[in-house]
N, CA and C atoms as a LAMMPS dump frame, in Angstrom:
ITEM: TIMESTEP
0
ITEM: NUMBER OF ATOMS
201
ITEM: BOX BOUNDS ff ff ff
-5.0000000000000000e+02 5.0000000000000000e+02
-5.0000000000000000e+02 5.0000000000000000e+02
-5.0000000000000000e+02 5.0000000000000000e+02
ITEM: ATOMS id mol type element x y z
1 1 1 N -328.948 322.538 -44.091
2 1 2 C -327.675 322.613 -43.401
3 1 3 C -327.104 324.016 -43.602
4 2 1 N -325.612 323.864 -44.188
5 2 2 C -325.334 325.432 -44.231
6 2 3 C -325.194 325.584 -46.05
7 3 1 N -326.36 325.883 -46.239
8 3 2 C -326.349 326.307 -47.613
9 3 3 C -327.364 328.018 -47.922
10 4 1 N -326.66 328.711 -48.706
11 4 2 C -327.659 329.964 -48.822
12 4 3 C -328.72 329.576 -49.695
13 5 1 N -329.448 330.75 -50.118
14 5 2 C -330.251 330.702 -51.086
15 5 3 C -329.651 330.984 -52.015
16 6 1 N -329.991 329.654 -53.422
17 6 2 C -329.321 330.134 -55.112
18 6 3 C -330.271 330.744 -55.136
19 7 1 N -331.298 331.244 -54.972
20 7 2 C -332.854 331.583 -55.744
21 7 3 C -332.356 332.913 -55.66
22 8 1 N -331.68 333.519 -55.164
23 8 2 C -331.346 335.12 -54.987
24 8 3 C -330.036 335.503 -55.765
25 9 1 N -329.596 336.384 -56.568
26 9 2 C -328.817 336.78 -57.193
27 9 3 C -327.842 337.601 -56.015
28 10 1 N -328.242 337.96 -55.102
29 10 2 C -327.081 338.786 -54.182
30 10 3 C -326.012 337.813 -53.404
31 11 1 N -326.476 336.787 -53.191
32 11 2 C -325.745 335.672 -52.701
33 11 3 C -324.788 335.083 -53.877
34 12 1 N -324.737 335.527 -54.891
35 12 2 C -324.027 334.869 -55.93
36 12 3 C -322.828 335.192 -56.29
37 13 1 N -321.464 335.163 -56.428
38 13 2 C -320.51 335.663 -56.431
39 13 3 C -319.968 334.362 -57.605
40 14 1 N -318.401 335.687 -58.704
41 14 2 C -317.887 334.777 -59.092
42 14 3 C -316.664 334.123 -58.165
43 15 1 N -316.356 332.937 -58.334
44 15 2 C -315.737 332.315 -57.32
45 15 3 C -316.283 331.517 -56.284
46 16 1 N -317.806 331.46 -56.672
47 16 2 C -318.744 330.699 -55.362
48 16 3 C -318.189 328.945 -55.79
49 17 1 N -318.07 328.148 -54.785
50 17 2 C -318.38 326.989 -55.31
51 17 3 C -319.498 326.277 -55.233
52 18 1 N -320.831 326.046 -55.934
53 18 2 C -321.655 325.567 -56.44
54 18 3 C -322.253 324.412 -56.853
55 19 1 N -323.807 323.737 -56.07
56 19 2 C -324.412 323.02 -57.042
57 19 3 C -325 323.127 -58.042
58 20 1 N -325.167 322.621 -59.414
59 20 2 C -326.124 323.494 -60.472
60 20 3 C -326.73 322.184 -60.991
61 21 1 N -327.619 322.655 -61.485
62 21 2 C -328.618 321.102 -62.486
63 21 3 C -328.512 321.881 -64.101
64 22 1 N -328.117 321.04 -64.696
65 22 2 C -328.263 321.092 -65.942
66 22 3 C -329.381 320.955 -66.937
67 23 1 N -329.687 321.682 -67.783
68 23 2 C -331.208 321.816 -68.737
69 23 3 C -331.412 319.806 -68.583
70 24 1 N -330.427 319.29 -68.826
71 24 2 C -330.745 317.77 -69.658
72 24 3 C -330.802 316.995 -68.153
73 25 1 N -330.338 317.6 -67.019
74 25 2 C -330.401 316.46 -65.857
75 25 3 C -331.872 317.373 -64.716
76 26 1 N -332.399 318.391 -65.533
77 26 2 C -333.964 318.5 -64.847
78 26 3 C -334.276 318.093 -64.32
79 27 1 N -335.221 316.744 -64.972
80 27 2 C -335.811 315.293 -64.738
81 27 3 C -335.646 314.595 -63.749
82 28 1 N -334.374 314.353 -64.228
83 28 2 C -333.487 313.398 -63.275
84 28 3 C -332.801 314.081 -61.749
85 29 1 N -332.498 315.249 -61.825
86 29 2 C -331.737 315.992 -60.656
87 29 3 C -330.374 315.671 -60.509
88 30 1 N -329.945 315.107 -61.215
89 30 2 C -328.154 315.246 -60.794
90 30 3 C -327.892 316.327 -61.147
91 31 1 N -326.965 316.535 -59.855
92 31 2 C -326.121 318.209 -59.686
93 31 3 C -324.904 318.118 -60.33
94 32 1 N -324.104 318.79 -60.91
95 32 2 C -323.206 319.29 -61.367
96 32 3 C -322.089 320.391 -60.16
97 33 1 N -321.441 319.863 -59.803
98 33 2 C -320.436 320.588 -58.832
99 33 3 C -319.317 321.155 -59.595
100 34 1 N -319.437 322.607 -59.541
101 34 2 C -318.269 323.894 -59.956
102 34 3 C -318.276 325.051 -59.09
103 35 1 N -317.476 325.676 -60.26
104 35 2 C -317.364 327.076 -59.747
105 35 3 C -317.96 328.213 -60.369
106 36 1 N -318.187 329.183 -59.905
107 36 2 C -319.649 330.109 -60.687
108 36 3 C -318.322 331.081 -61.426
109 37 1 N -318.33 331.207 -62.937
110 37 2 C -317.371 332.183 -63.755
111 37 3 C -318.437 333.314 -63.994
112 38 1 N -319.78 333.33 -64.355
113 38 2 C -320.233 334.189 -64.971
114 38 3 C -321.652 334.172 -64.491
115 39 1 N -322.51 334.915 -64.255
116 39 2 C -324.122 335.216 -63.508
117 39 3 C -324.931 335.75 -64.999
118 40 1 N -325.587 334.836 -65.398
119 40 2 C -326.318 334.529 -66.326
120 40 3 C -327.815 335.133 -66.7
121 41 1 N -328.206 334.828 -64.863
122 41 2 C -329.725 335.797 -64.798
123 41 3 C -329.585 337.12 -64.199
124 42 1 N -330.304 337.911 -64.907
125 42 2 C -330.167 339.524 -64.88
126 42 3 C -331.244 340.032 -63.683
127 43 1 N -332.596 339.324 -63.515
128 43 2 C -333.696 339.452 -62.306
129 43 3 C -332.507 338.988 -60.858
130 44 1 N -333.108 340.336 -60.172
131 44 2 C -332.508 339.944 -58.746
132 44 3 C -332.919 338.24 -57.922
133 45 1 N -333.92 337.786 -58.658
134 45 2 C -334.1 336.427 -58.141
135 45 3 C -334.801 335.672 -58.833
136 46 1 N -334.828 334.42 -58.554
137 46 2 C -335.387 333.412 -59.486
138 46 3 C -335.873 332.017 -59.234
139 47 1 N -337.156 331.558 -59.128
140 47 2 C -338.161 330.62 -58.058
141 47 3 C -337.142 329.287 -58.373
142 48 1 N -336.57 329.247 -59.667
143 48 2 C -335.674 327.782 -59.741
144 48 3 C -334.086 327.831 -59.75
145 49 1 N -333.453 328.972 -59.309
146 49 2 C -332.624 329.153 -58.784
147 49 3 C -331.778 330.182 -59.719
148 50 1 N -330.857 330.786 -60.166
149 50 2 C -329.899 332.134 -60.722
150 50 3 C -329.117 330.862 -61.428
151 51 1 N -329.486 331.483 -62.812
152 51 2 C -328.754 330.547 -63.968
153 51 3 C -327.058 330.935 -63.975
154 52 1 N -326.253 330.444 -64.196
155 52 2 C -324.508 330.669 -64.316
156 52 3 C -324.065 329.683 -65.376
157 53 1 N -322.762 330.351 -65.296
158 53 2 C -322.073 329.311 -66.325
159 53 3 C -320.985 329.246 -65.425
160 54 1 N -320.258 327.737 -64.895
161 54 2 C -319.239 327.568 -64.249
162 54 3 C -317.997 327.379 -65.214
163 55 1 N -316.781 327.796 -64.326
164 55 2 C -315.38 327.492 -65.223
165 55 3 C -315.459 326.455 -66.041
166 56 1 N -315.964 325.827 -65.865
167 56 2 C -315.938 324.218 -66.967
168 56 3 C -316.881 324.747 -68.256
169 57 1 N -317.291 326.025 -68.182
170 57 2 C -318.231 326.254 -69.198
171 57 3 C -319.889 325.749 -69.202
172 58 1 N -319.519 325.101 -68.247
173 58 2 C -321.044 324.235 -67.893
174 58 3 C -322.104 325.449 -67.288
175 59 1 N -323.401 325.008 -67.707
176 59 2 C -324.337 326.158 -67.652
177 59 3 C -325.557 325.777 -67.159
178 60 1 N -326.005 326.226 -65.915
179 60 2 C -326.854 325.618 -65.12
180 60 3 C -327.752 326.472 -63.75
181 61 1 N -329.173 326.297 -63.417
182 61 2 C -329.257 327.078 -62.265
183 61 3 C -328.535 326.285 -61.135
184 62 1 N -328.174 326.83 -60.072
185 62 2 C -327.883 326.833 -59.27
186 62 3 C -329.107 326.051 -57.885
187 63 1 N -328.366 325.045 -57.541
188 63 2 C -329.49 324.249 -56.351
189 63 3 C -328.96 324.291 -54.669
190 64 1 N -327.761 324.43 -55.124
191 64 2 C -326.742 324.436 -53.608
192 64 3 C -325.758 325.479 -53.817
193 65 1 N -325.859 325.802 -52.572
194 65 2 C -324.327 327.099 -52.418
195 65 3 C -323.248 325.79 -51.377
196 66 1 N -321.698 325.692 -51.851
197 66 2 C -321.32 324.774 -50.847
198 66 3 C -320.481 325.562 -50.093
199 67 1 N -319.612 327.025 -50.756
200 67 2 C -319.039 327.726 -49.789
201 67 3 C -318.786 328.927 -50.736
């Protein structure tokens, strides 16, 4: 639909609002919905998506861009 690529660090902004998966919901795939505070991975891109830490402190790659 209308989602960018997380896998790319140029698309990433703080202030994005965001899907992310968490280390412990891998497995399983539940997303975690925030907001991106801080850009975590330093490589311009990344095959499982640009790690962040959202305002909630929560820390996760990125699976969905929602706006």
């Amino acid at each position: 639909m209308g989602t960018m690529d997380g896998t790319r660090r140029i698309n990433i902004t703080p202030g994005l609002a965001v899907r992310i998966v968490l280390k412990k919901d891998q497995r399983s795939g539940n997303l975690t919905e925030g907001v991106v505070k801080d850009i975590l991975t330093k490589s311009p891109t990344h095959p499982h998506g640009i790690k962040v830490r959202l305002e909630s402190g929560a820390v996760g790659r990125i699976k969905e861009i929602i706006r």
